[in-house]
ZAMAR-312757 format. One record per atom (N, C-alpha, C): y, x negated, z negated; atom name. Coordinates in pm, whole numbers. Example, Ala and Ser with C-alpha at 12.3 -4.5 7.8 and 13.67 -1.06 7.14 Angstrom:
<pts>
      Y      X      Z atome
   -569  -1319   -780     N
   -450  -1230   -780    CA
   -330  -1320   -780     C
   -225  -1285   -708     N
   -106  -1367   -714    CA
      3  -1290   -787     C
</pts>
This chain:
<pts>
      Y      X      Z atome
  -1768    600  10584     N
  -1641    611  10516    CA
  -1560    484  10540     C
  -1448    515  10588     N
  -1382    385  10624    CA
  -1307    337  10494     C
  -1277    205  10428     N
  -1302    127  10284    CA
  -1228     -5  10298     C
  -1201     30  10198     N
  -1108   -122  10156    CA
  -1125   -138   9991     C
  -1067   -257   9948     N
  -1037   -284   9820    CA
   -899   -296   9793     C
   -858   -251   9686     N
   -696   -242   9674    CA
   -702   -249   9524     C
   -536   -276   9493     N
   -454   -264   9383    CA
   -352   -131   9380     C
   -361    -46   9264     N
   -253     18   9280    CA
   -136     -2   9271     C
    -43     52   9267     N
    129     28   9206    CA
    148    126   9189     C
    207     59   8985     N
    253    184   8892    CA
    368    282   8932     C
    398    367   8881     N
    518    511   8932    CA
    648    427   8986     C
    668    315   8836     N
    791    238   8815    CA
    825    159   8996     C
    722    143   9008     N
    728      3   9130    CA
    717    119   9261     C
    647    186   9234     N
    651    280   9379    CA
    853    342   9380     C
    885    399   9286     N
    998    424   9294    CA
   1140    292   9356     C
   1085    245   9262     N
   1184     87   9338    CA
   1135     92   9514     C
   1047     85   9552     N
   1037    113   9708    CA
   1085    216   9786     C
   1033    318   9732     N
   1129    459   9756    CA
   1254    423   9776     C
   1325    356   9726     N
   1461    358   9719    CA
   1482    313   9850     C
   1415    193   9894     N
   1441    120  10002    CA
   1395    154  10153     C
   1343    310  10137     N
   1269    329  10223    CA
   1378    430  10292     C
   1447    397  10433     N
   1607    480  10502    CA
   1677    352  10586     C
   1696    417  10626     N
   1795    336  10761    CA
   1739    313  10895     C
   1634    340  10887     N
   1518    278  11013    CA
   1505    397  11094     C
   1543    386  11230     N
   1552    525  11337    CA
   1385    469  11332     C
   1298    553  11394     N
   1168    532  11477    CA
   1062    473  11419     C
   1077    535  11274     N
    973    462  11139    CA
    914    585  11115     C
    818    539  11055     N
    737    646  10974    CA
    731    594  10812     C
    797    642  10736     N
    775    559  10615    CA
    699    616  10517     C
    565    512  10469     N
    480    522  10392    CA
    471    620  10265     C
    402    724  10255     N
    412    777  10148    CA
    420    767  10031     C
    467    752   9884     N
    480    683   9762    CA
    327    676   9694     C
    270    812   9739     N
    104    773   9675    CA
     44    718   9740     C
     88    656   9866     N
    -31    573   9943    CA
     23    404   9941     C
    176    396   9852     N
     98    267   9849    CA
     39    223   9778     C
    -36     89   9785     N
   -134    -19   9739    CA
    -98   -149   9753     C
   -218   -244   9715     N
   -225   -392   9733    CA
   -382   -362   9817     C
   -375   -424   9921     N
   -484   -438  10026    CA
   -551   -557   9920     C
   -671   -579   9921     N
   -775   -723   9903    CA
   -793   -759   9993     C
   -916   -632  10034     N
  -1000   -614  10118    CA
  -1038   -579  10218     C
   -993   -583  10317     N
  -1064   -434  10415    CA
  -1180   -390  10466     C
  -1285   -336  10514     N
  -1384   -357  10486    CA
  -1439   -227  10626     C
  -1348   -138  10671     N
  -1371    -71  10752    CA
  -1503     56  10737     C
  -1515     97  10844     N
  -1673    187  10821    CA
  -1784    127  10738     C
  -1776    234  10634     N
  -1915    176  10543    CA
  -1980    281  10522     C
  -2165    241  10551     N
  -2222    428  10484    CA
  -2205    387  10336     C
  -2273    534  10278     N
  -2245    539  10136    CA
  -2396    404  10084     C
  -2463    390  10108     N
  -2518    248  10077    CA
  -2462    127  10083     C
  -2388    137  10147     N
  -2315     -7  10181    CA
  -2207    -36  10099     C
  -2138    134  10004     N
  -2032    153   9915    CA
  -2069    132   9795     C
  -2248    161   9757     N
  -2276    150   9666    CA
  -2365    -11   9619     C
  -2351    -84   9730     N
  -2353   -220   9731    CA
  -2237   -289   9705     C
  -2139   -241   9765     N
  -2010   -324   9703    CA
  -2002   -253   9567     C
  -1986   -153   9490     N
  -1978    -75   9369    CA
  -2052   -200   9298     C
  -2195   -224   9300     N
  -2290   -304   9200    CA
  -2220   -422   9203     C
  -2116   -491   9336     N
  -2099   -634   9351    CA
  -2003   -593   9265     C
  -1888   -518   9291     N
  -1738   -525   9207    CA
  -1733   -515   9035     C
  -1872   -448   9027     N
  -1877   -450   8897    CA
  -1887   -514   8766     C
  -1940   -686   8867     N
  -1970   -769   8810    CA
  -1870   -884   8787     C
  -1744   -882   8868     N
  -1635   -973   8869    CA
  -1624   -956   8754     C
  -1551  -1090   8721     N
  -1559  -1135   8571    CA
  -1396  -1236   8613     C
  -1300  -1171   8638     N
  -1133  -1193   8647    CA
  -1044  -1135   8539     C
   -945  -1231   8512     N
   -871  -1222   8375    CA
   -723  -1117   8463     C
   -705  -1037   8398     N
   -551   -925   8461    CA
   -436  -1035   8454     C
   -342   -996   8524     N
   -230  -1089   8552    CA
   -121   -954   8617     C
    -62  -1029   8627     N
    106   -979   8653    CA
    174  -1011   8815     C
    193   -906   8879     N
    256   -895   8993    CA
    419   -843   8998     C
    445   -898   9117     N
    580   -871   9156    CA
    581   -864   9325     C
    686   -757   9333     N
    726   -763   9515    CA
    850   -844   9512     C
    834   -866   9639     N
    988  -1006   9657    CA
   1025   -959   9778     C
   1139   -927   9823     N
   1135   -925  10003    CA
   1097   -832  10104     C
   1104   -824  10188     N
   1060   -719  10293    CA
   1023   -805  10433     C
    965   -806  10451     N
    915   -831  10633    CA
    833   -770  10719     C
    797   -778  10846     N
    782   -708  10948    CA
    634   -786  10984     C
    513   -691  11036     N
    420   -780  11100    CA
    394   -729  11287     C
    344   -796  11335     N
    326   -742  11500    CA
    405   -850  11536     C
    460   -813  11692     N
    528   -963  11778    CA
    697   -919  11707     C
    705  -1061  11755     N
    896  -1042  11710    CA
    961   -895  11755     C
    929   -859  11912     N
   1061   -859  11918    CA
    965   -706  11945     C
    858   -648  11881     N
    820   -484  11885    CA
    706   -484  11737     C
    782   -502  11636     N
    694   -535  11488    CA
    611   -386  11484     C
    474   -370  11397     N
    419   -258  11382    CA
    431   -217  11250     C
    442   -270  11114     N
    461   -264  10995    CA
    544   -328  10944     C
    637   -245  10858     N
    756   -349  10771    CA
    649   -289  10627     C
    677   -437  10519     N
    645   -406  10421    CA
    685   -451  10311     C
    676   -460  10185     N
    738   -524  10126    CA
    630   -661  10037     C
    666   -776  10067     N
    595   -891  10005    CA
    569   -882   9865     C
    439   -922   9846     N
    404   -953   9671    CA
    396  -1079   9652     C
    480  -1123   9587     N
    546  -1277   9510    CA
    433  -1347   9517     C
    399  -1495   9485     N
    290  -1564   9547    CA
    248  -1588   9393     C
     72  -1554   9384     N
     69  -1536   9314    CA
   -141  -1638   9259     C
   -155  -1700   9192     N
   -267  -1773   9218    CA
   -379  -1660   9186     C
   -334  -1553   9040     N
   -470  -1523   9003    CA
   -509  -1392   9093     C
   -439  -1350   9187     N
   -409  -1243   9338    CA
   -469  -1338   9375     C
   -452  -1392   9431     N
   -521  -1510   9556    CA
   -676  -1569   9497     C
   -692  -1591   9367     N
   -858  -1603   9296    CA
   -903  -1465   9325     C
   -875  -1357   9289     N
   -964  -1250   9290    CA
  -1014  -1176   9433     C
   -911  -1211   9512     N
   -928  -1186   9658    CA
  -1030  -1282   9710     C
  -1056  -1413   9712     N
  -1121  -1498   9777    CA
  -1281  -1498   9724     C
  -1255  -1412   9530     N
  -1422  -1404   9498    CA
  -1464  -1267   9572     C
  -1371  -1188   9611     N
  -1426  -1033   9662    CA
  -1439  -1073   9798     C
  -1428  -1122   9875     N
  -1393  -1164  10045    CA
  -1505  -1238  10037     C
  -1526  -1348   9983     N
  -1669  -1428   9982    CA
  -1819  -1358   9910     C
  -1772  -1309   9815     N
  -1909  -1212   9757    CA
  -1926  -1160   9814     C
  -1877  -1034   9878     N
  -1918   -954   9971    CA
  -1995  -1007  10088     C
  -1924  -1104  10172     N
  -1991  -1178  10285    CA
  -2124  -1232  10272     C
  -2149  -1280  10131     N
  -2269  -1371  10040    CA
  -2401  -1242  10051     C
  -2334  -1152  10025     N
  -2419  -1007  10052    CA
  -2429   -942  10114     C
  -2363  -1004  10284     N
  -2417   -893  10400    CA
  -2291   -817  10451     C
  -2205   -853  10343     N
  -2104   -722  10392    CA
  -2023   -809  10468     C
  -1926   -768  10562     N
  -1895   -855  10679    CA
  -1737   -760  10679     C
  -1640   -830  10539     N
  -1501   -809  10580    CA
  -1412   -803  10697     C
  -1301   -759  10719     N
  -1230   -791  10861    CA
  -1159   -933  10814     C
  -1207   -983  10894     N
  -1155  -1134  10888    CA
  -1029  -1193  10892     C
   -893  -1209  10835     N
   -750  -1214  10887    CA
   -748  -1318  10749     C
   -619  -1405  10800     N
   -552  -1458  10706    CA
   -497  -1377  10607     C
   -525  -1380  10478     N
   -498  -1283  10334    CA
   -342  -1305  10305     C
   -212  -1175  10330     N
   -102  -1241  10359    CA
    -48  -1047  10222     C
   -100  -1069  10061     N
    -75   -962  10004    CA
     54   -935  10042     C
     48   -748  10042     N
    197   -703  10093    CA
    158   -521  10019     C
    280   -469  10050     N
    293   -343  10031    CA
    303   -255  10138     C
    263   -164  10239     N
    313   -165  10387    CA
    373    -36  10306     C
    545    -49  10364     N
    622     74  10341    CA
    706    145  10468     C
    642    128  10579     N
    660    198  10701    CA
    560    142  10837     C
    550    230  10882     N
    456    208  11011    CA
    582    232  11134     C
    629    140  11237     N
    739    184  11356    CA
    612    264  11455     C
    720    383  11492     N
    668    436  11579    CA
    712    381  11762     C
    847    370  11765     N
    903    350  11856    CA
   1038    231  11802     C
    987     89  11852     N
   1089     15  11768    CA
   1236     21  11851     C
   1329    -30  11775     N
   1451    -24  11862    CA
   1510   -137  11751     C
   1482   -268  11847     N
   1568   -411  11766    CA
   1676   -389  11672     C
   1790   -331  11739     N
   1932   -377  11638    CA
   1890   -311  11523     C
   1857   -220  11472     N
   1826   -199  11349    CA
   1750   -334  11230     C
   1654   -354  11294     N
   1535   -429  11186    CA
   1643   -559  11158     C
   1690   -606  11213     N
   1787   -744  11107    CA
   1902   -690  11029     C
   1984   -625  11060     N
   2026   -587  10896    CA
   1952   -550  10839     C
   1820   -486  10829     N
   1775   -423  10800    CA
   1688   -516  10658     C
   1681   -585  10740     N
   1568   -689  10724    CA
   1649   -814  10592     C
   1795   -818  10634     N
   1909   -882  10537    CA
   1948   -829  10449     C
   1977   -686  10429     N
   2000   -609  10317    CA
   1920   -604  10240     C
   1787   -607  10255     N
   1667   -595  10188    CA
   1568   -723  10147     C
   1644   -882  10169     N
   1563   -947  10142    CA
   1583  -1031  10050     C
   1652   -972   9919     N
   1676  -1036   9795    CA
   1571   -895   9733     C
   1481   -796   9762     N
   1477   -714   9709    CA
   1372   -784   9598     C
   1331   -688   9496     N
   1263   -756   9409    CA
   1210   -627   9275     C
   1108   -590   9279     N
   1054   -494   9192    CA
   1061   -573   9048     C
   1007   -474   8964     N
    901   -507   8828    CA
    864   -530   8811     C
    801   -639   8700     N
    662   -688   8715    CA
    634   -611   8666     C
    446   -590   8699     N
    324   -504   8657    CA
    207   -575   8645     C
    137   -540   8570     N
     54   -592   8507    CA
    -60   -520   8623     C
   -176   -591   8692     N
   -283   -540   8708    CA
   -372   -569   8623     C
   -465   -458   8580     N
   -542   -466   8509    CA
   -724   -419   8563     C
   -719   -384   8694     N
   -820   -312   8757    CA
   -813   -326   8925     C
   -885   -337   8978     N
   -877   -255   9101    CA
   -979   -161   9166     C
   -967   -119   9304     N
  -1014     35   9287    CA
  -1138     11   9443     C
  -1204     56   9479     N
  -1221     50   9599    CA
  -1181    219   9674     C
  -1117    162   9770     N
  -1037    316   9837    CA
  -1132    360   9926     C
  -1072    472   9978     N
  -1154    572  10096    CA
  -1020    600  10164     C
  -1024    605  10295     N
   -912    599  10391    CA
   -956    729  10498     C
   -856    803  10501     N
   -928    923  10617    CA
   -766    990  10712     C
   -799    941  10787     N
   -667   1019  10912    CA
   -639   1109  10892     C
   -497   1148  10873     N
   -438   1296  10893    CA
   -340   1287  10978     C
   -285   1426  11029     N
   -214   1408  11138    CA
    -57   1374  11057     C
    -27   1386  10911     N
     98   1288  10864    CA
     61   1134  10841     C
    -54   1125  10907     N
    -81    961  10879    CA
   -243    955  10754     C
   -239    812  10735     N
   -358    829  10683    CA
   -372    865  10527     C
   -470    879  10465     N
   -473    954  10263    CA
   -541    842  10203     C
   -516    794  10120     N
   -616    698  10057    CA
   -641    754   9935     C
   -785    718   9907     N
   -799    821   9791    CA
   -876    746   9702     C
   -895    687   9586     N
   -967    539   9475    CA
  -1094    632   9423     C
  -1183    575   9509     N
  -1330    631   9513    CA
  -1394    607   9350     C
  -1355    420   9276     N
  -1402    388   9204    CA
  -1310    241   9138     C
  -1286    278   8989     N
  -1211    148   8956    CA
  -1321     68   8912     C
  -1253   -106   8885     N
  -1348   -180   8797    CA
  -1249   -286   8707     C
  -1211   -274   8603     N
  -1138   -356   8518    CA
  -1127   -477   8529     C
  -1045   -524   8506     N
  -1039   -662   8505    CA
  -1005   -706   8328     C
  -1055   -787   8284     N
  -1090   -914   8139    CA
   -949   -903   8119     C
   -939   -916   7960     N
   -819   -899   7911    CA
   -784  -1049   7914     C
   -667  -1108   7945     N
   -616  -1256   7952    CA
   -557  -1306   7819     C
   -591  -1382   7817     N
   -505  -1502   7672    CA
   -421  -1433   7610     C
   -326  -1392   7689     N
   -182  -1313   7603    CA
   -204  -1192   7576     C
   -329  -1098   7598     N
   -382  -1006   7532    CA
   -457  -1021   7411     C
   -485  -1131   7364     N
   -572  -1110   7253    CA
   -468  -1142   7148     C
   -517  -1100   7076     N
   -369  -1065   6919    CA
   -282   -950   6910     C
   -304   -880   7041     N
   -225   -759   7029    CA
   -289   -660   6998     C
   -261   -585   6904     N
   -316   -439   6855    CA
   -293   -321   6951     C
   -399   -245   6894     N
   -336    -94   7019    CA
   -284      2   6919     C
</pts>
């Protein structure tokens, strides 16, 4: 099963993207239920190897925090990008929980895809790029700026090809510790 670790994004924040998703000849733009926050990626795993990360994830012991998207940019070479997406604001306790899941895992055998950790939202895949578009494109859209949302969990996904692109589907959540500014509040 090919696997990653992710964050979701609530209705509110997928819609704010939606909005921004038009203008681009030779895009494929991301479906609203497929996006996420990548951690992890983690590629082909048998179901032992899922249920080794399951026992590891279960045990993180991370306080929930609050995200935001900022921006839009492009990854691949300048001048033929493969993904535009939209940036998640820089964020420390994103960047703690990623580096204990990326190193635990490794500590246990599991052997992440290795890349500089650069959180994003991918909200189009180019099929066939064509330059003059992507800089306005890229200017209109780079004051953009969602909602904050609170993560409170993340999920480990299951990823499977279809011919509209790929399905991600949250095999299994694991909560994350209620933080400082949660305690005193009633439900």
């Amino acid at each position: 099963m090919r696997t990653f670790l992710g964050i979701s994004i609530p209705d509110e924040v997928k819609e704010q993207l939606t909005s921004i998703c038009y203008g681009l000849p030779d895009i494929k733009w991301v479906d609203e239920e497929n996006f996420h926050i990548t951690l992890v990626f983690l590629g082909e795993q048998t179901q032992e190897e899922v249920d080794r990360i399951s026992d590891f994830c279960s045990e993180i012991s991370v306080s929930n925090f609050d995200l935001e998207l900022r921006s839009v940019g492009v990854f691949g070479k300048q001048k033929s990008p493969s993904i535009l997406f939209a940036e998640v604001k820089q964020n420390p306790h994103l960047l703690q929980l990623q580096k204990i899941l990326d190193s635990g895992l490794r500590k246990r055998g599991i052997q992440p895809e290795r890349q500089e950790y650069h959180p994003h939202v991918t909200i189009g895949r180019f099929k066939n790029f064509y330059n003059a578009k992507i800089s306005p494109y890229l200017e209109e859209f780079s004051d953009f700026s969602s909602s904050s949302f609170a993560v409170s969990e993340f999920h480990i996904y299951s990823s499977r090809s279809s011919a509209n692109g790929p399905i991600y589907r949250i095999e299994e959540s694991f909560s994350l510790l209620p933080s400082y500014k949660d305690y005193g509040k009633t439900n």
